[in-house]
C-alpha positions in Angstrom: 2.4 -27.9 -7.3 2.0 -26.9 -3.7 2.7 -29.6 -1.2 0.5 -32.0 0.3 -0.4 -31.2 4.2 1.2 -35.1 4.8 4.3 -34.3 2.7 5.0 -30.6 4.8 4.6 -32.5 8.2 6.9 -35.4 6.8 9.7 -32.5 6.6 9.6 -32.2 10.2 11.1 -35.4 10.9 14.1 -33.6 10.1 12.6 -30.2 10.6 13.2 -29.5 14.1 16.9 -31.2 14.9 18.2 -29.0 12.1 16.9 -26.1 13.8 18.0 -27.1 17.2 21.7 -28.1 15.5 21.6 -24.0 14.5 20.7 -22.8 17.7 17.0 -21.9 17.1 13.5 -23.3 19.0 10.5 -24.3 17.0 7.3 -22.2 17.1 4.6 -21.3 15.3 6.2 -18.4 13.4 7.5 -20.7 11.3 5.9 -21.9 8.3 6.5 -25.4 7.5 5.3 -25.2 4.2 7.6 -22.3 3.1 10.7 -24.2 4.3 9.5 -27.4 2.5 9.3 -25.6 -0.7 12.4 -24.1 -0.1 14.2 -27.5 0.6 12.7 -28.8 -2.3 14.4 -26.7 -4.8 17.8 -26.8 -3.3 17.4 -30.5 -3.7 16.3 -30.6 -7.2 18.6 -27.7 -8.3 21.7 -28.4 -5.9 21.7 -31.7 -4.5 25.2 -32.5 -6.3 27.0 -29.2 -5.5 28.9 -28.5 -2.5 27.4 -27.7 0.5 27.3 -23.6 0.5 26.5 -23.7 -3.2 23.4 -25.3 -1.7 23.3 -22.8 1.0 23.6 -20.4 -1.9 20.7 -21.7 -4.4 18.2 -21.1 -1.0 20.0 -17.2 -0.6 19.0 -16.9 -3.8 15.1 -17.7 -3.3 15.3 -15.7 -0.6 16.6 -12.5 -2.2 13.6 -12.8 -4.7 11.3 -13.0 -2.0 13.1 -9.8 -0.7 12.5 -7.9 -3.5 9.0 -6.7 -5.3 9.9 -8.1 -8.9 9.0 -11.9 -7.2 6.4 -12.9 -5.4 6.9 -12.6 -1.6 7.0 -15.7 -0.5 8.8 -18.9 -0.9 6.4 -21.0 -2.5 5.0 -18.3 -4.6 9.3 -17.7 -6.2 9.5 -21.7 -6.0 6.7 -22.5 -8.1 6.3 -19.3 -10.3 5.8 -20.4 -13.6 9.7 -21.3 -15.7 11.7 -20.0 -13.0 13.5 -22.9 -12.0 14.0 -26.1 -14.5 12.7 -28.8 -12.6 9.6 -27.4 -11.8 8.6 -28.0 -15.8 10.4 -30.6 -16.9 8.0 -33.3 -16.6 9.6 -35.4 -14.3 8.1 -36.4 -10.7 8.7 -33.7 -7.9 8.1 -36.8 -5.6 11.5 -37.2 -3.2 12.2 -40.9 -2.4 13.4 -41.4 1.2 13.9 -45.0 0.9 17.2 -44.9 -0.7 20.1 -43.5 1.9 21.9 -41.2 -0.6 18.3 -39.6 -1.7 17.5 -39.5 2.0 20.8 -37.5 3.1 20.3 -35.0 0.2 16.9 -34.4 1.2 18.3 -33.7 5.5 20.7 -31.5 4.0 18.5 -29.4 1.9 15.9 -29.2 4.7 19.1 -27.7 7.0 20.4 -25.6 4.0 16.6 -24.1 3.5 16.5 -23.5 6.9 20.6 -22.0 7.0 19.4 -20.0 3.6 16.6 -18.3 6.2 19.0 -16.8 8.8 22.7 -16.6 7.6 24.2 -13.7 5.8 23.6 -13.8 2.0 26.8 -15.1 0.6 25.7 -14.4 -2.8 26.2 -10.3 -2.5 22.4 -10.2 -3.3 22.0 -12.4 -6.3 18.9 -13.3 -7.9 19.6 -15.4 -11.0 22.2 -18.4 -11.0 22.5 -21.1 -14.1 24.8 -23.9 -14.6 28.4 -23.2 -15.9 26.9 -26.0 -18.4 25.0 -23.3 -20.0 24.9 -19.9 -20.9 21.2 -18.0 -20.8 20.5 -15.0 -22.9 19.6 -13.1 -19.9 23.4 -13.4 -18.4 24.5 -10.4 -20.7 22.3 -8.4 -18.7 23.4 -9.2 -15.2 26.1 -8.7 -13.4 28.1 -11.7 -11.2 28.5 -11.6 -7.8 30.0 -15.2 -6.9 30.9 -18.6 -8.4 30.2 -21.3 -6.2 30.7 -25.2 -7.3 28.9 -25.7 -11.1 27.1 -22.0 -10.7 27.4 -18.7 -11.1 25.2 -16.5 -9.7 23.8 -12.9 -10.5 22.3 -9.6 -9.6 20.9 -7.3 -11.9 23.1 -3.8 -13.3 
């Protein structure tokens, strides 16, 4: 489901002093829309963990978009069909700012999408991550390059 126009502008109320907090100026080269799908997923697939687990789950986006098996860009990996849980499930992708806890997860994944973007890959280029709640069929396959929090995370052999 791609964001509404209202929705991406709402993400710069927080947009632009977590890019001033890293040390980076606003322009036009970068796309609001990409960072609020980005955002998005760390909030619906990391909220809970630590903060570079977060970081982590956005590296991971990013390292699809990096390579040619994904599409290239962030939307496009966010949204592609069954890659990531909560974009099936059947609940509401809606994020309610009005209670404070929901609001500071939603700050901090806008900063961690925007971290995720321009910090070293802390993940040793992994693609895949699951829950240590879980254990996928395609793990076999994979080799582990870090455990952060409640996730390990992959790279293919």
């Amino acid at each position: 489901m791609e964001p509404s126009m209202s929705i991406v502008w709402a993400v710069m109320a927080v947009f632009s002093p977590v890019l001033l907090n890293l040390g980076m100026v606003e322009d036009d080269n970068i796309d609001r829309e990409e960072i609020y799908c980005a955002a998005q997923n760390i909030y619906f697939e990391s909220r809970g963990e630590p903060d570079i687990g977060q970081v982590a789950v956005g590296q991971v986006v990013m390292n699809r978009v990096r390579s040619n098996r994904w599409p290239n860009t962030i939307c496009g990996v966010v949204w592609q069909e069954k890659q990531f849980s909560w974009t099936h499930d059947g609940k509401s992708d809606r994020i309610s700012l009005l209670n404070s806890i929901n609001r500071e997860s939603w700050i901090k994944s806008v900063y961690y999408a925007v971290t995720a973007l321009h910090e070293n890959d802390i993940t040793n280029g992994a693609t895949h991550y699951h829950s240590i709640n879980v254990t996928p069929y395609w793990a076999r396959y994979m080799e582990v390059t870090a455990m952060i929090g409640n996730h390990i995370f992959y790279r293919e052999r």
